[in-house]
C-alpha positions in Angstrom: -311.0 -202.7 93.5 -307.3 -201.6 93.7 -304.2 -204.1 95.4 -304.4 -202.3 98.7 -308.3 -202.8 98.9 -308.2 -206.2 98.2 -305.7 -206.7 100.5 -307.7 -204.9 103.4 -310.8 -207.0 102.3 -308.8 -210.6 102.3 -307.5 -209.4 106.1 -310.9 -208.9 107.7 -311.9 -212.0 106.2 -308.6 -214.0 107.9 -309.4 -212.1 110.7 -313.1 -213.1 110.8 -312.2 -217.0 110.1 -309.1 -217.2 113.0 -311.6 -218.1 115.5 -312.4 -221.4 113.5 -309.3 -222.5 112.8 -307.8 -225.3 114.8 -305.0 -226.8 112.8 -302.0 -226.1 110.5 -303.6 -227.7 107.3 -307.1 -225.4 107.9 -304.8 -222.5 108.3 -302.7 -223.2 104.8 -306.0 -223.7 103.1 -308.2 -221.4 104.7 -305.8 -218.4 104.7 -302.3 -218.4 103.5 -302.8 -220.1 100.3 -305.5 -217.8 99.5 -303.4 -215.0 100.5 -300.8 -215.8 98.0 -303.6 -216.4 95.4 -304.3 -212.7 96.0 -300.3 -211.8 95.2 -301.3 -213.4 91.8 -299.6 -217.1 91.8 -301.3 -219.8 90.3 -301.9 -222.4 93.7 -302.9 -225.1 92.0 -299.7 -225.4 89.9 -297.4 -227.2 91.0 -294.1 -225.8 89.1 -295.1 -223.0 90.0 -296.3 -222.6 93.4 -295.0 -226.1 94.9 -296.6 -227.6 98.0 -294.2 -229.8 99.9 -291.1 -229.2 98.3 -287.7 -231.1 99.0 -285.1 -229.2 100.6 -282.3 -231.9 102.0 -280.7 -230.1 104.8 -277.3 -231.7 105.7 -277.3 -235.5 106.1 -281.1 -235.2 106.9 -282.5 -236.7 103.4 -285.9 -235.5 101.9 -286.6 -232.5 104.4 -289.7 -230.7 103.2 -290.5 -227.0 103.7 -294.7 -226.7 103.3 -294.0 -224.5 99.8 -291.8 -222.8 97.8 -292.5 -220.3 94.8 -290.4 -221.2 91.4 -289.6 -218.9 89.3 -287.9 -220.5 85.7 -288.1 -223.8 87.4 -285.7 -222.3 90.5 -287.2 -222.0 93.8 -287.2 -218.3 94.7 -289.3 -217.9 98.2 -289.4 -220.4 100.4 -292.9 -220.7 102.8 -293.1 -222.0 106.3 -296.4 -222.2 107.8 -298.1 -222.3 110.8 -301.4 -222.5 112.9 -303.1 -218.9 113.0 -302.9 -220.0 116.9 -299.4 -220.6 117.5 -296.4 -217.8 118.0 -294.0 -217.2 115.0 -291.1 -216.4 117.3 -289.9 -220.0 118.1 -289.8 -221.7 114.5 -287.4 -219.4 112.5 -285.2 -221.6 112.7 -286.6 -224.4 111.2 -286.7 -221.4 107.9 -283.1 -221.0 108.7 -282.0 -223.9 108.1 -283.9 -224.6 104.2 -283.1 -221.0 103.2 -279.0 -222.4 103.9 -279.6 -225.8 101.3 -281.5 -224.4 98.3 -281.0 -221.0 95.7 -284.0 -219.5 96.8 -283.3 -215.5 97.7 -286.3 -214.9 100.2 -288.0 -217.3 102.8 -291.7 -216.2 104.5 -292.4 -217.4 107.9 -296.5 -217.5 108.2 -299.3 -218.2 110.4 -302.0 -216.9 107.9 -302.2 -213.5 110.1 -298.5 -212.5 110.8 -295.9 -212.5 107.7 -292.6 -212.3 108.2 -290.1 -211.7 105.1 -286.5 -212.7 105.5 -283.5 -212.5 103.2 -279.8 -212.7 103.6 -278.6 -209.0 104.1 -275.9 -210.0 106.7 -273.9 -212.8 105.1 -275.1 -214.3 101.5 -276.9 -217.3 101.4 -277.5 -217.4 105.5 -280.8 -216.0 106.1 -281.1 -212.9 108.8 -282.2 -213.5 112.1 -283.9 -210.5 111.4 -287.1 -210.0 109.2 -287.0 -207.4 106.8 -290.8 -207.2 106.4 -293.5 -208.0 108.8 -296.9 -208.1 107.4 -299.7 -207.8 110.4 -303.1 -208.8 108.6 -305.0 -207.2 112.1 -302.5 -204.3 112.0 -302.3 -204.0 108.5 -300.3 -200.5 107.6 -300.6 -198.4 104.0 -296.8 -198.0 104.2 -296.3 -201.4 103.8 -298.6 -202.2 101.3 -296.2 -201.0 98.6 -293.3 -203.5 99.8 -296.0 -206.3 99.8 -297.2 -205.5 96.1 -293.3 -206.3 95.1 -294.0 -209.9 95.7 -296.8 -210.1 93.5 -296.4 -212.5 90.7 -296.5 -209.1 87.9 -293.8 -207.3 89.7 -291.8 -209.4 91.2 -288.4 -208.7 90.7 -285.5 -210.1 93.0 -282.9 -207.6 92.6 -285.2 -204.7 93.1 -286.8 -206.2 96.5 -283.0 -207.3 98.0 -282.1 -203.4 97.1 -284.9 -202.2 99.0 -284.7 -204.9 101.6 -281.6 -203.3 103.7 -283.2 -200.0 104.5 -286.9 -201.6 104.9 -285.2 -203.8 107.5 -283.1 -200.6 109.3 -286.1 -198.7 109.1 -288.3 -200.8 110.9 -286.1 -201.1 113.7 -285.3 -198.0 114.1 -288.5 -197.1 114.4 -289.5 -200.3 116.8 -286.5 -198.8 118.8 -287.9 -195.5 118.9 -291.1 -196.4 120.1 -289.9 -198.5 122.7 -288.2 -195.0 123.8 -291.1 -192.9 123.3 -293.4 -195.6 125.6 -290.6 -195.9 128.5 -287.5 -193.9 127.9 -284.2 -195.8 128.8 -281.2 -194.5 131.3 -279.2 -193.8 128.3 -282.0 -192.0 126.1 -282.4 -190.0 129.4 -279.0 -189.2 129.8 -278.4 -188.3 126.1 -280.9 -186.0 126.6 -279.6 -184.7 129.7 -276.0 -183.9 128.5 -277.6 -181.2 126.5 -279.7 -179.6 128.7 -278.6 -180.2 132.4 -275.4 -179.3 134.1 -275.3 -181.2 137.0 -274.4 -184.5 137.5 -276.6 -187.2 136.5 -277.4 -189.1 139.3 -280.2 -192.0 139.4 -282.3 -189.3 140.9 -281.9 -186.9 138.6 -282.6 -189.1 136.2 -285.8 -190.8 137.8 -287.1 -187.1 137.8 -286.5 -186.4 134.1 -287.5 -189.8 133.1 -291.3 -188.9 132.8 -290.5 -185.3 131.6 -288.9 -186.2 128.9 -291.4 -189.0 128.2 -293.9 -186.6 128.2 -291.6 -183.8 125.9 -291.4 -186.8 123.2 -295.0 -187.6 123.2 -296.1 -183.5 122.9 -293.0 -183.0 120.2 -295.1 -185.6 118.2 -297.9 -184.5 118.5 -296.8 -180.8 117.1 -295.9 -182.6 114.1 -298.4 -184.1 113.5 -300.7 -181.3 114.0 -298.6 -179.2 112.0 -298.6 -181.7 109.0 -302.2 -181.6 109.3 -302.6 -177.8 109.3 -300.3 -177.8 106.4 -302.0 -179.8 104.5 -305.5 -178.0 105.1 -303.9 -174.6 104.3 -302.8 -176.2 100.8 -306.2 -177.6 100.2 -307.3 -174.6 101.1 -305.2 -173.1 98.7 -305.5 -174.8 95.9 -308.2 -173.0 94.1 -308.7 -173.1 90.1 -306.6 -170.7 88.8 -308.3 -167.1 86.5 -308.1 -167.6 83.7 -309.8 -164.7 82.9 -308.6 -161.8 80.6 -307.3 -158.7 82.7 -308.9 -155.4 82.6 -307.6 -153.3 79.9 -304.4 -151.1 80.7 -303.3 -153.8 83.6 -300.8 -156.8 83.4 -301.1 -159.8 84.5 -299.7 -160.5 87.7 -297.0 -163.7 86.8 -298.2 -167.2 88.1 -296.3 -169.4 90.8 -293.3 -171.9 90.2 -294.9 -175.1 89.2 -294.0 -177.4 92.4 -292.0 -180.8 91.9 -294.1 -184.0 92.3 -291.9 -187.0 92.5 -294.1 -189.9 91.1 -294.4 -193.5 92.3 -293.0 -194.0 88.6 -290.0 -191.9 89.1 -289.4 -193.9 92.5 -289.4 -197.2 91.1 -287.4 -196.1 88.7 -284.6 -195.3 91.3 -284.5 -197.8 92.7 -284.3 -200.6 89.6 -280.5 -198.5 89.3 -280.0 -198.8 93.1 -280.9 -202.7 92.4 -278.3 -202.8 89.0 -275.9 -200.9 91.1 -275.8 -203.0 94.4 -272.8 -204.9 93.7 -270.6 -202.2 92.4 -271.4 -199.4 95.3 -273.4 -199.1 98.5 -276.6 -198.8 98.1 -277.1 -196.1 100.4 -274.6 -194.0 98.1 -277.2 -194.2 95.3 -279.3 -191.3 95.8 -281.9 -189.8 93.9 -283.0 -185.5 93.1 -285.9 -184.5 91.6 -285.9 -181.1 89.4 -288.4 -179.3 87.2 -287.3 -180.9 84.1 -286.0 -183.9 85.0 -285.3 -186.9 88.0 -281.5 -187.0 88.4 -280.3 -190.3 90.2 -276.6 -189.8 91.7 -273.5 -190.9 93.6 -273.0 -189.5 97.1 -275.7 -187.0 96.4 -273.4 -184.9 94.6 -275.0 -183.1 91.3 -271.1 -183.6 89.8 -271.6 -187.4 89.7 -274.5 -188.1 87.8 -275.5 -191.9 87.0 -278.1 -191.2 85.1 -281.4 -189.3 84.4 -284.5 -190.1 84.5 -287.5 -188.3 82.2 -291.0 -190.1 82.4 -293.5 -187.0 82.1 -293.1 -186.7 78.2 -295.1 -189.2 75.9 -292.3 -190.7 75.5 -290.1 -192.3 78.6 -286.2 -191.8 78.7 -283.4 -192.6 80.0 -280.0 -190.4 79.8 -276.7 -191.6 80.5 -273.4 -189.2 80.9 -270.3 -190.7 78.7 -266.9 -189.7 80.3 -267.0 -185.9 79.7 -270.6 -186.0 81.0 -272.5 -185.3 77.7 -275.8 -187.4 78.3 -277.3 -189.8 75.7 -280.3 -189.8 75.8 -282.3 -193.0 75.1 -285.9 -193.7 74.7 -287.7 -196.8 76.6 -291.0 -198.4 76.3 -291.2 -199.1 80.2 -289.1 -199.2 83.5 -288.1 -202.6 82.9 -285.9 -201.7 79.4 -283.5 -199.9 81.9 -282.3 -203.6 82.9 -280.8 -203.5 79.0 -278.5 -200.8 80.3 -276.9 -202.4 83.1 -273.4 -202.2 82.1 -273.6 -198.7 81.1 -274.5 -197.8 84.4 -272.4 -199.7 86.6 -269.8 -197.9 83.7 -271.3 -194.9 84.5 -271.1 -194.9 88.6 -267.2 -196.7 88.3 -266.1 -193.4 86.9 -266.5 -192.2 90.5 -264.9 -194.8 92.2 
């Protein structure tokens, strides 16, 4: 089985087990150790997956948090667990204050069914209040299963999680506040809507009365997306036909095939956003934006196709990796995987200054 299926299997067994549970220490061993067993780390090693670890917080002498993950001897994640029974929402703090004594990037508060990844977006080395994941092993999604693989022990790589970690974070909340919109619109919502659509004065009655129209407006809007993404996508498999490749009759031409589409690949995304991870001290990440084209996957500044970074080509046999010099004349180098592009970290941070 693939990561995601795995991942779906482990949850309906944590899921099954919950019921059985009745401490902290049956939760660790029962559910979250295996669960990081499953991202690949080796449990039973102790300089590398570290139960217990030290983490003096102020004058408070030999404060343990229950594990931490070391990479290179350095503790990188930090673990807080607690009974699959108990609510997550009262003991970030506790997480708060180990992340604030020790190097470690990224703490996880757990109670074997709910994860919750933290980092420090908002001020360096101060964890967020906020998480920037949330992992629901009952309510597992397949958007997030991508964001969860990062942490495995093959890919983990620090710098490309924290550069994805500040729109993961925005993005879930925007999306928490739109539901909460969509499920019981607020006087504001209402009246942003109104301004648009309504002359007269926007009274508490006149917004009581629009309150469930526009609920209802929102709901049916979605639901003609939805169904249109779904007729779409019947109408291309219905579409998508082998091609002739017969000979034409005699005396008649061929009649010319369709523009090949462009397919942006996983590859090509992870690509992007290793540079948006090399380029996160120099710019905003948000200013580091990628375009796909027919022959190749351009990554630039400000989305503006005169301020290349770079470009990307990983369709040939060979992968590469072109990089403009001053008058914008690319080099074009040849890599072996995504991970040589880390080689050419100055050159890009060279390459995206030119713009600054």
């Amino acid at each position: 089985m693939g990561f995601n299926e795995d991942v779906k299997q482990f949850a309906q067994r944590v899921s099954n087990l919950k019921s059985g549970i009745a401490t902290e220490e049956a939760t660790k061993m029962s559910m979250i150790v295996p669960f990081f067993q499953l991202l690949g780390y080796d449990v039973f090693n102790p300089s590398e997956f570290c139960p217990e670890y030290v983490a003096d917080v102020g004058i408070k002498k030999g404060e343990k948090i229950d594990y931490a993950i070391l990479i290179d001897s350095t503790p990188t994640v930090l673990i807080e667990c607690k009974w699959c029974g108990e609510s997550l929402d009262r003991h970030a703090s506790q997480l708060f204050r180990y992340f604030a004594t020790s190097p470690a990037k990224f703490g996880i508060l757990t109670n074997g069914l709910l994860y919750r990844f933290y980092t420090d977006l908002d001020e360096a080395n101060k964890m967020d209040l906020v998480p920037f994941l949330e992992i629901d092993m009952e309510n597992l999604k397949d958007s997030q299963l991508p964001e969860l693989k990062k942490f495995c022990k093959a890919n983990f790589d620090s710098d490309r999680i924290f550069s994805t970690a500040e729109e993961l974070k925005y993005t879930n909340m925007i999306k928490s506040a739109l539901q909460n919109e969509l499920d019981n619109p607020s006087e504001m919502f209402v009246k942003n809507i109104l301004s648009s659509i309504y002359d007269g004065p926007k009274t508490q009655k006149v917004i009581e009365k629009f309150s469930p129209i526009i609920k209802r407006s929102f709901s049916s809007l979605i639901g003609e997306i939805v169904n249109q993404k779904i007729s779409s996508a019947l109408s291309s498999e219905d579409n998508n036909v082998a091609p002739d490749t017969s000979e034409p009759p005699a005396g008649e031409k061929m009649a010319p095939t369709a523009e090949p589409k462009i397919v942006t690949t996983e590859e090509e995304i992870e690509a992007f956003y290793i540079v948006r991870g090399i380029l996160a001290g120099t710019v905003p990440v948000e200013d580091v934006v990628h375009r796909d084209t027919e022959s190749y996957f351009g990554i630039l500044y400000k989305d503006n196709n005169r301020k290349p970074i770079c470009r990307i080509n990983l369709d040939k046999k060979n992968k590469q990796l072109l990089i403009p010099d001053e008058n914008k004349k690319f080099e074009r180098i040849y890599i072996e995987s995504l991970n040589d592009i880390y080689q050419y970290k100055e050159r890009l941070i060279e390459s995206v200054k030119r713009y600054l």
